[in-house]
C-alpha positions as CSV (number, residue, x, y, z in Angstrom):
1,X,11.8,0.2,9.8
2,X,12.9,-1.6,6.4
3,X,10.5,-3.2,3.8
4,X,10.1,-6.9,3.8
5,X,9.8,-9.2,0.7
6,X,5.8,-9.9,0.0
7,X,5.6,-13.7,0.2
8,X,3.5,-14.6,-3.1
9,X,2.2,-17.7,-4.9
10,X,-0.7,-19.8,-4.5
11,X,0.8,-22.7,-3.7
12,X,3.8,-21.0,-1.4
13,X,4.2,-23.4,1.8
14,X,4.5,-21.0,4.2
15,X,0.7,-19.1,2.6
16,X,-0.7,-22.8,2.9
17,X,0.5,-23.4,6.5
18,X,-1.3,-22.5,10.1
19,X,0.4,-20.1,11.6
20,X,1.3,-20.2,15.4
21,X,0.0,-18.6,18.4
22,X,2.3,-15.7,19.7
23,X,3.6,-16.6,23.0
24,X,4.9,-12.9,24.0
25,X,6.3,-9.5,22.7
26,X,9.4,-9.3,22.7
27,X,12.1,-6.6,20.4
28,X,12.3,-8.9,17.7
29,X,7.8,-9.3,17.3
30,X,8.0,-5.3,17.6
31,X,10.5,-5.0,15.2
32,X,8.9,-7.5,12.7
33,X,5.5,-5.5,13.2
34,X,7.1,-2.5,12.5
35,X,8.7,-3.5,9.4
36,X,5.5,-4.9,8.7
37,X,4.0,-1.6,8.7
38,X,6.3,0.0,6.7
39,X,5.8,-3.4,4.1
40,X,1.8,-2.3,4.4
41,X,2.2,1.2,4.0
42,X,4.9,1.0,0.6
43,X,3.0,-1.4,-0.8
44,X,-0.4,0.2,-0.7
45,X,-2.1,-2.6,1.3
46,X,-4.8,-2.0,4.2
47,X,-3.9,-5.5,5.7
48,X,-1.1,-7.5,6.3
49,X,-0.3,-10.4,7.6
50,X,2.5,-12.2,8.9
51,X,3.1,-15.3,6.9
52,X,2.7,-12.6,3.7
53,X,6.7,-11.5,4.6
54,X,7.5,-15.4,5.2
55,X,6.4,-15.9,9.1
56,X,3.9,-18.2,10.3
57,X,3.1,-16.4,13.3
58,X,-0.6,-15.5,14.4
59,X,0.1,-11.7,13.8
60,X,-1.8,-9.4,11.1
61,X,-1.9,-5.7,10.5
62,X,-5.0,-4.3,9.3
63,X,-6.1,-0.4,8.3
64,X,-9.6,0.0,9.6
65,X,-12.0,2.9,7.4
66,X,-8.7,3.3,4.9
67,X,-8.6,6.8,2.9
68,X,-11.4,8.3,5.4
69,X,-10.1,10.8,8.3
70,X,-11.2,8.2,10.9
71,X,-8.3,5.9,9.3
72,X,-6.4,3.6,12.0
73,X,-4.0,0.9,11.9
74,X,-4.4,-2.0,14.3
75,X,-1.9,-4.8,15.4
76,X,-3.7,-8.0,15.9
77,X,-1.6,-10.8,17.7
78,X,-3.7,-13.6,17.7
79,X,-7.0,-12.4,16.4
80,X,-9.9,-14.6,16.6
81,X,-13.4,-13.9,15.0
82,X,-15.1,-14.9,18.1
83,X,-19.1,-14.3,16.0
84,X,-20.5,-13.0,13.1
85,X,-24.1,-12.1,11.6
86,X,-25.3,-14.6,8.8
87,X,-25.6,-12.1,6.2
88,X,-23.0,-12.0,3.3
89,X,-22.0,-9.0,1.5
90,X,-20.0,-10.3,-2.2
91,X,-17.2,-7.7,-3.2
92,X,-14.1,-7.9,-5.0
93,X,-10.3,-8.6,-3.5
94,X,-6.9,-8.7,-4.5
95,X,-4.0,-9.4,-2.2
96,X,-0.5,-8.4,-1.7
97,X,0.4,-11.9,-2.1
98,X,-1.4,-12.6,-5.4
99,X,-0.8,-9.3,-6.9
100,X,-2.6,-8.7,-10.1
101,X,-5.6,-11.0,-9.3
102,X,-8.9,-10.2,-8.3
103,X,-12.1,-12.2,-7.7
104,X,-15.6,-11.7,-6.6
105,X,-15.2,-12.7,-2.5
106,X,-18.5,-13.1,-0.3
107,X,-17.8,-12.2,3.3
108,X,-19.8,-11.5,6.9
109,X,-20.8,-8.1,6.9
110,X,-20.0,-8.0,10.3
111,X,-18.3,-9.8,13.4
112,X,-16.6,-9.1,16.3
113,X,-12.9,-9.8,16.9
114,X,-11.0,-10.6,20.0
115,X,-6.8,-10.2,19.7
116,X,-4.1,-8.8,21.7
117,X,-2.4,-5.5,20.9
118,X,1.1,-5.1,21.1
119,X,1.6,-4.7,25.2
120,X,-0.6,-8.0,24.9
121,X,-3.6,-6.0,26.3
122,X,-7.0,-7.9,25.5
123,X,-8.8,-6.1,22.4
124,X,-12.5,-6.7,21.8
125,X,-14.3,-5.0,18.6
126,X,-17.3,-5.5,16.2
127,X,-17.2,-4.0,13.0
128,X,-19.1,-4.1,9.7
129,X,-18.7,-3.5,5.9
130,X,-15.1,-3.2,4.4
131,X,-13.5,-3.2,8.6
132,X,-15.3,-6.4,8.9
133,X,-13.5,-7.5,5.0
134,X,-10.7,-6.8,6.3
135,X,-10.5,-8.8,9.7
136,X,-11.7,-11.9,7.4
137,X,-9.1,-11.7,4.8
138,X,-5.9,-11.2,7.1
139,X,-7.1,-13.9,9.6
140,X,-7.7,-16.6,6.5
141,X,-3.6,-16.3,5.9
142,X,-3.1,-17.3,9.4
143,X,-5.2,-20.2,8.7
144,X,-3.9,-20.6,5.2
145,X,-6.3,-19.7,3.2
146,X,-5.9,-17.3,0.4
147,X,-9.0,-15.0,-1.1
148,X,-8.9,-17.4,-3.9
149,X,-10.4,-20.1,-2.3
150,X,-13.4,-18.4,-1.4
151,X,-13.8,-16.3,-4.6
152,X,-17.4,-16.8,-6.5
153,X,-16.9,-17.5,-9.9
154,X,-13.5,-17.0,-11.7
155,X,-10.5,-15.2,-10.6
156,X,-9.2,-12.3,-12.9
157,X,-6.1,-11.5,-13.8
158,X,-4.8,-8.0,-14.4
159,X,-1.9,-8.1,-16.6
């Protein structure tokens, strides 16, 4: 699988548009989600989605419990956060797509998610804490919204 360019920029069209619903697998979606994988893995991210490597598709990668034993990579094709508890938890993010920026992000601790996998089999899961962060951020870029707009306070910028 090769590595993709990361899409980047706060104002890059394709980050600010809604991405579409995926009608069906075929080689070429299994071949972008691989490569996606591989983008994921090189670039040390625990999400990705698709409009990050310049498609607007409703497609997003994300590493659920990263660096424990119980670490797993799901493929989400059209995910949608179907609820969610009221209570916010505020932590910090950075994205692959604004690297070198950070900001304090509050999110739902926890929610449950409805997507398709990759043989388009109906996927239903509620998690909490950082799975939960996760879900949240990679299905605001297929509504195109960046961690930026949601960030409490000001962003930093690593330099």
């Amino acid at each position: 699988m090769a590595r993709l360019p990361i899409t980047s920029g706060a104002d890059n069209t394709i980050l600010r548009t809604v991405s579409s619903v995926v009608t069906s697998v075929d080689k070429k979606l299994l071949k972008l989600i691989g490569d996606m994988r591989t983008t994921m893995d090189e670039e040390d991210g625990i999400g990705i989605a698709a409009p990050q490597v310049g498609v607007n598709l409703r497609l997003a990668l994300a590493k659920l419990n990263p660096g424990t034993k119980n670490e797993n990579v799901i493929v989400m094709i059209n995910p949608e956060i179907l609820n969610h508890v009221d209570t916010r938890e505020t932590n910090e993010e950075g994205c692959l797509s604004l690297r070198g920026k950070w900001g304090s992000v509050p999110r739902y601790q926890s929610l449950t998610v409805q997507f398709f996998n990759k043989k388009m089999e109906k996927i239903t899961l509620a998690l909490t804490d950082l799975n939960a962060r996760i879900i949240q951020h990679e299905v605001d870029h297929l509504d195109a919204k960046l961690f930026i707009d949601r960030v409490v306070g000001k962003v930093r910028e690593e330099v």
